[in-house]
Each structure stands twice: as structure tokens, then as C-alpha cells.
MARPALUM-782556 format. One record per residue (C-alpha): residue number from 1; x negated, y negated, z. Coordinates in steps of 0.25 Angstrom, whole numbers, plus 2048, in hexadecimal, padded with zeros to 3 digits. Example, Ala and Ser with C-alpha at 12.3 -4.5 7.8 and 13.67 -1.06 7.14 Angstrom:
2
site k: 1, x: 7CF, y: 812, z: 81F
site k: 2, x: 7C9, y: 804, z: 81D
// end
This chain:
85
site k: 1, x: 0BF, y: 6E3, z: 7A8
site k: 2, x: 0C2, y: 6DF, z: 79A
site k: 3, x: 0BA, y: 6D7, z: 791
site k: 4, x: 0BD, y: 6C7, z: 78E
site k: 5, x: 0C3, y: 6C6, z: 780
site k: 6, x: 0C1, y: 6B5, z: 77F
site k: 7, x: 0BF, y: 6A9, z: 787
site k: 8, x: 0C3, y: 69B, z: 787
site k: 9, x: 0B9, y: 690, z: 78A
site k: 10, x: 0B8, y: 682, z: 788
site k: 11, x: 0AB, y: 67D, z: 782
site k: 12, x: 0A6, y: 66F, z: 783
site k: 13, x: 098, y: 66C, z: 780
site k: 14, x: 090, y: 661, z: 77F
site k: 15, x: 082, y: 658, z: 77F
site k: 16, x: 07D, y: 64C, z: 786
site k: 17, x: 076, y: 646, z: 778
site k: 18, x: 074, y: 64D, z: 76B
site k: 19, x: 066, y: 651, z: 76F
site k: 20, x: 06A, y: 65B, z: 77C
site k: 21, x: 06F, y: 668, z: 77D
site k: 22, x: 07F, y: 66B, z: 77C
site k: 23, x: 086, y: 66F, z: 78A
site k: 24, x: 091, y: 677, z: 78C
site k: 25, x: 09D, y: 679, z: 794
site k: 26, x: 0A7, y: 684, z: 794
site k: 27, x: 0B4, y: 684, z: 79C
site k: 28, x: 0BB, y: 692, z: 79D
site k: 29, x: 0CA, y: 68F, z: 798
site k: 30, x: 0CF, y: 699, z: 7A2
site k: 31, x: 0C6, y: 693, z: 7AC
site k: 32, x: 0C6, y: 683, z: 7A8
site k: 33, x: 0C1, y: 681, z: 7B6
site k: 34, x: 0B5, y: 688, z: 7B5
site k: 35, x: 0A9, y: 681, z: 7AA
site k: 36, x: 09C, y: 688, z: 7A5
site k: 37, x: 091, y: 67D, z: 7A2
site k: 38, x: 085, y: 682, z: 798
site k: 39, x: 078, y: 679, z: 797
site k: 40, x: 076, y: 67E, z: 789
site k: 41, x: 080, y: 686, z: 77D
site k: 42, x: 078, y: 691, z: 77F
site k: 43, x: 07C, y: 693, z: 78D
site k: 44, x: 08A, y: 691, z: 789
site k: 45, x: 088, y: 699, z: 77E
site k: 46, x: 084, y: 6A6, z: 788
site k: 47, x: 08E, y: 6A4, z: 791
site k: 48, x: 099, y: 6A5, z: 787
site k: 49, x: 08F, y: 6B3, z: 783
site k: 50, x: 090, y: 6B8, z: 78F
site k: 51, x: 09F, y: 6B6, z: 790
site k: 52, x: 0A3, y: 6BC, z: 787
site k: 53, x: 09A, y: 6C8, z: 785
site k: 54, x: 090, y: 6CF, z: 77C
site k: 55, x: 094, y: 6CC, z: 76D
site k: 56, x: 098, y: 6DA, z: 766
site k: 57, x: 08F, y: 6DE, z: 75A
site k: 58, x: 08F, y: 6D7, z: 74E
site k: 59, x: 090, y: 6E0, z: 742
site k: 60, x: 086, y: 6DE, z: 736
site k: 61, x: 08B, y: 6D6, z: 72B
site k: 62, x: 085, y: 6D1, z: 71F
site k: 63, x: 089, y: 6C2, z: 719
site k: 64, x: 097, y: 6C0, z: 71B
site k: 65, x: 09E, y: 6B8, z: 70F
site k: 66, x: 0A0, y: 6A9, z: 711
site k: 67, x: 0AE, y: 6A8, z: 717
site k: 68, x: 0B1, y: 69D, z: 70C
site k: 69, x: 0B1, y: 6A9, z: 703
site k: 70, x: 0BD, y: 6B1, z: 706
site k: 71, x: 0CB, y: 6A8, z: 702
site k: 72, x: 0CE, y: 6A9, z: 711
site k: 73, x: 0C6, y: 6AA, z: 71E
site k: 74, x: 0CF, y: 6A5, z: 728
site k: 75, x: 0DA, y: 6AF, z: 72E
site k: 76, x: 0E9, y: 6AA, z: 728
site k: 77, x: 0E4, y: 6AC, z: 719
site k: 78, x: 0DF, y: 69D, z: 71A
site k: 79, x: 0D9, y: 69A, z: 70C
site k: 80, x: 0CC, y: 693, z: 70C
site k: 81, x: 0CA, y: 68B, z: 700
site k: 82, x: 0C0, y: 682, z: 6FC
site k: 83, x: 0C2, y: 676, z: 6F5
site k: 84, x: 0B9, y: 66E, z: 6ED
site k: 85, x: 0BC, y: 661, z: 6E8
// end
């Protein structure tokens, strides 16, 4: 059985008043009639974990530069340039 390389989902979260907790639901896009309810982010949060797997190691690195200090940090040689006025 071969492993899962992405998934589609459709994310609508939301709150009764600004002082409860976020809901979530998820509709699979290949299964749109089929929705996953989570009473908290963190519930949503370990499902989509669980989905898709253990995360592979991370390797150790020290600071990495602000990307604003390179002349380019999006792919297609986009310049990036600030501008004061």
C-alpha cells in the first residue's frame, strides 16, 4: 500500500462571540459528502497529524538570514525591493 502524498480539504472555522473557543469543520474535496466537526483547533490540528503521518526529522540549523536580505526569495527571480518614501 503506498503512502499519501497530499490532500484536499476545505477549512471553515468559526466562533459563537469573540470570547469562545474556534470550531472547525473539514470537508474532504474528494469526499465533499463526508464532514469532520472538531470542538477545538487542537482537535483539528491532530487529525490533520494523524493524516498525514509522522513529520520526518528536522536538521539542526542555526539563524537563518532574513529573507528580505537576499535580492530575491520567491521562485521566478522576483526582486524584492524596498521602498522608503
Amino acid at each position: 500500500m503506498s503512502e499519501r502524498t497530499h490532500a484536499s480539504y476545505l477549512l471553515r472555522i468559526w466562533r459563537a462571540h469573540t470570547k469562545s473557543p474556534w470550531h472547525a469543520m473539514l470537508v474532504a474535496v474528494a469526499r465533499p459528502g463526508e464532514h469532520q466537526h472538531f470542538a477545538t483547533l487542537d482537535a483539528l490540528f491532530a487529525f490533520l497529524t494523524a493524516q498525514t503521518g509522522p513529520e520526518p526529522p528536522v536538521p539542526e540549523q542555526t539563524s537563518m538570514p532574513d529573507e528580505r536580505d537576499f535580492d530575491h526569495y520567491t521562485p521566478g527571480d522576483v526582486s524584492w525591493k524596498e521602498t522608503l518614501e
